[in-house]
N, C-alpha and C positions, 0 to 999 in steps of 0.2 A: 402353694400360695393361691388361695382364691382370689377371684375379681373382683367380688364383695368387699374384702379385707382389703385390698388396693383401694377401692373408691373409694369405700367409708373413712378412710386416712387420709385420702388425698384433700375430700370436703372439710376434713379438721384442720388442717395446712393450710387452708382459705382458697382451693380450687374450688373452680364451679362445675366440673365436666373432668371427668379420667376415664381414658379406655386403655387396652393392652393389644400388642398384637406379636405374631409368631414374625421374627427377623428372616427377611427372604433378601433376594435380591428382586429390585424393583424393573425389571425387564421392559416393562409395559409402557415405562417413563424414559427410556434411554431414544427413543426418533426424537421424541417432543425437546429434548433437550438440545441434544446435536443440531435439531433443524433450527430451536433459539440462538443458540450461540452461533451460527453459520450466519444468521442474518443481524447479528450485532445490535441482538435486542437486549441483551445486558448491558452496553449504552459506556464498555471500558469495567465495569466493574469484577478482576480479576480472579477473586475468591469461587465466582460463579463455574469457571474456566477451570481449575485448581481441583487435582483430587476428583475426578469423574466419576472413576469405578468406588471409588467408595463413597460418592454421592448415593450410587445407587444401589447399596449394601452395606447394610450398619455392619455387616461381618468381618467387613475388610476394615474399615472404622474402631471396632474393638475385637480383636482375636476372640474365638469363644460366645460371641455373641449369640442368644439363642429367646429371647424375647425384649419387648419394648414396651413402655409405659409412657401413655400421650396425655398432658395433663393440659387443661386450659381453661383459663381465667379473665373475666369482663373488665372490662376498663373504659364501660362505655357511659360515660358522663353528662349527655347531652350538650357537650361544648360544641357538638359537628351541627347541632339544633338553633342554638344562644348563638353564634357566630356568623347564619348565614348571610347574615344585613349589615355586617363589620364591612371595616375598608380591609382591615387588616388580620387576618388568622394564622392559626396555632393548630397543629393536629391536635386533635382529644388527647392520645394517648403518650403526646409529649408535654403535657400539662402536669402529670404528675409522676413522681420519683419514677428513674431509669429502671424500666421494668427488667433488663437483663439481670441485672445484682437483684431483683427484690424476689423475681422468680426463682433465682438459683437457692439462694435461702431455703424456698417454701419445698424446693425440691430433696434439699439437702436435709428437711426437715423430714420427710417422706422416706428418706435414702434409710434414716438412719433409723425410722418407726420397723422398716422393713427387715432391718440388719439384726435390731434388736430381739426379732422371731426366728428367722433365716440368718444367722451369723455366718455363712457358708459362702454366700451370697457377693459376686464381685459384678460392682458394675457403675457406671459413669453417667454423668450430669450433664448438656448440652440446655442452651438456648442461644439458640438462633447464633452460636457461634462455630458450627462444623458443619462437613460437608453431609449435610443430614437433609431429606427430602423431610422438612416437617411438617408442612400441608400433607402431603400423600399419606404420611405415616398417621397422621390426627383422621382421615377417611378410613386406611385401615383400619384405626381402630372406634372407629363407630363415633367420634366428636360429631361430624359436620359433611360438608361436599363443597368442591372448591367453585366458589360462584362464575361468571360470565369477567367477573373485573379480575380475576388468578388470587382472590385471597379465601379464606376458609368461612364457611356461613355455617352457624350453626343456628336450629331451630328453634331454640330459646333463648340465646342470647347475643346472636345479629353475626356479623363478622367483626365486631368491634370489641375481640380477643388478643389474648397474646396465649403462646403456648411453648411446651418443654417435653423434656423426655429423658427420662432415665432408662438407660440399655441394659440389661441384665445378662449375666452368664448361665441362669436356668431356666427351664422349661415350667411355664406358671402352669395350676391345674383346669385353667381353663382364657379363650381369649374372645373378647368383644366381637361381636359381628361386626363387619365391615358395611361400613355406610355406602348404601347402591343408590339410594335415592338422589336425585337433584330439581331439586323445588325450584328455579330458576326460571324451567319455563320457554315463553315464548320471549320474557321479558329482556328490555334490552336498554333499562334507564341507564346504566354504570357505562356504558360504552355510548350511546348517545351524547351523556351530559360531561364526559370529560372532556375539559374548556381546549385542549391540546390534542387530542384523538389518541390516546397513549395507547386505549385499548385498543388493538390492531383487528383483531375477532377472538371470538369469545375464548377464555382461557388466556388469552396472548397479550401479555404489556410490554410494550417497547421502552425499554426504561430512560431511553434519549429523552421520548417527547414528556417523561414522567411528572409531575409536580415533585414528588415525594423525594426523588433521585434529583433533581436541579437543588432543591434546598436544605437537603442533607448533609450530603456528601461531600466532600470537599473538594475532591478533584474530579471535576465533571467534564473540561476540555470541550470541546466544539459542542457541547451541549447547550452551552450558557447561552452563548450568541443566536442559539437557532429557536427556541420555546421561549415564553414568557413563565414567570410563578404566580400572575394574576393574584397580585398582593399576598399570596400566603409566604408565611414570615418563617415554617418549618413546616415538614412535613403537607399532606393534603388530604380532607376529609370525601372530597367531592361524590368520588363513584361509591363510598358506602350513605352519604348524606339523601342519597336519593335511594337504596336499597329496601324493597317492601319490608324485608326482616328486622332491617333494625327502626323501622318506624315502630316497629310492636317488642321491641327487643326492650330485657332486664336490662335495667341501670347495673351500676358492678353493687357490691358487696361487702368486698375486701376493701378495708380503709385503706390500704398501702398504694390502693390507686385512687386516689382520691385528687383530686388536682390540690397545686399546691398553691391557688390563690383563685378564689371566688371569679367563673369566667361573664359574669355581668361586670365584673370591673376593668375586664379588658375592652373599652373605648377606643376610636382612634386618638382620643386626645391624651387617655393613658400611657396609651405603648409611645405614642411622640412624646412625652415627655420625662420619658427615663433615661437616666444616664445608663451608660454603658457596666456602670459599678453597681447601680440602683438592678437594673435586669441581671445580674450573673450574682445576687446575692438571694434575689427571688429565687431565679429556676435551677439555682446551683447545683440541684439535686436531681435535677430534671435529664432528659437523654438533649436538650438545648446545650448546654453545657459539656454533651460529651462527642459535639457533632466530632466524627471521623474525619 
């Protein structure tokens, strides 16, 4: 199975970026981990805690593993742009349909382009729901490099991604260079301008002081009382809103993320004046609707 015939498949599924990489154990990432979770910068959040060793080894993950496929896709709308002068905001990429279901689709659509060449071929679908390092694994395979704020930056289309990965039980005939480069720099706007200091130093989010983790999640505990969410109503755009890359970054592509109501209509005097039934008929389809 060439990389060619991966990518060229994967852009007909509506990715914008696929790389492959050989399944190892991620050695390299096991301090940075242990030293996060020692200082209870996962903020209570126990999945992170959960399954260690097979965080850091897709093998232990799926017996037989022996490559991986990192696909990812823009969902960047310019709501993080349209919203800076709001009282009240929305993450970009909780504006339009819950990208976990919409991604596994486009995977499952890929899964089975794959199968239909390779019927031999056994191997499993993940977003953002397993103990899966998918930053590291989207570097391994050549997407991006993880910025200064701990999310993935790629060079054409900002950090304002979501991504997937399908695990394979063979050996592909060839796998993406692994991205070495980190454009980041001296720069240090993402850790500066977050209103809460979340970013601790560079790579390192304390997800106590988070935005995105206080108004997500449900159960946040001595979080609530100690940070503010500086009127954002989900989610937080802030440390990519100031990101050189995605001032110059591609809009998305794929309709499936398209927000699912025009974000010049979200006013303060809009969102005040919806009911409760009015909002959950709008974003019904939205990750708003599926808060955890």
């Amino acid at each position: 199975m060439t990389l060619d015939f991966i990518k060229e498949n994967a852009l007909k599924c509506g990715f914008n970026l696929c790389g492959s990489a050989h399944c190892r154990e991620m050695t390299e990432h096991k301090k940075f981990l242990q030293n996060y979770l020692a200082n209870n910068y996962n903020a209570g959040l126990g999945y992170l805690e959960r399954n260690f060793d097979k965080r850091l080894d897709p093998r232990a993950l799926m017996p037989g593993a022996k490559s991986i496929i990192v696909c990812a896709v823009s969902h960047n709308n310019l709501a993080w742009r349209e919203q800076k002068n709001s009282t009240y905001k929305i993450a970009s990429y909780a504006l339009a349909k819950d990208y976990h279901g919409t991604i596994r689709v486009m995977l499952n659509q890929l899964l089975t382009t794959i199968k239909s060449k390779f019927p031999e071929v056994n191997a499993r679908v993940f977003v953002d729901t397993a103990p899966l390092l998918e930053k590291a694994w989207a570097v391994e395979a050549g997407i991006g490099w993880i910025g200064k704020n701990s999310l993935l930056i790629t060079p054409e289309f900002g950090s304002f991604i979501n991504i997937g990965e399908i695990v394979l039980d063979i050996e592909l005939e060839e796998y993406s260079k692994s991205y070495t480069n980190n454009h980041c720099g001296n720069c240090t706007r993402c850790i500066d301008q977050c209103p809460n200091s979340a970013i601790v130093a560079p790579k390192v989010l304390d997800a106590r002081r988070c935005i995105s983790r206080l108004t997500v999640e449900k159960n946040i505990g001595e979080c609530e009382s100690d940070y503010p969410t500086h009127d954002w109503l989900f989610g937080c755009d802030m440390c990519q809103s100031v990101c050189p890359f995605n001032e110059k970054a591609k809009t998305f592509t794929n309709n499936e993320f398209a927000p699912v109501i025009e974000t010049a209509k979200l006013t303060n005097q809009y969102i005040e004046s919806l009911t409760n039934d009015e909002f959950k008929e709008i974003f019904k389809e939205t990750p708003m609707n599926q808060k955890r």
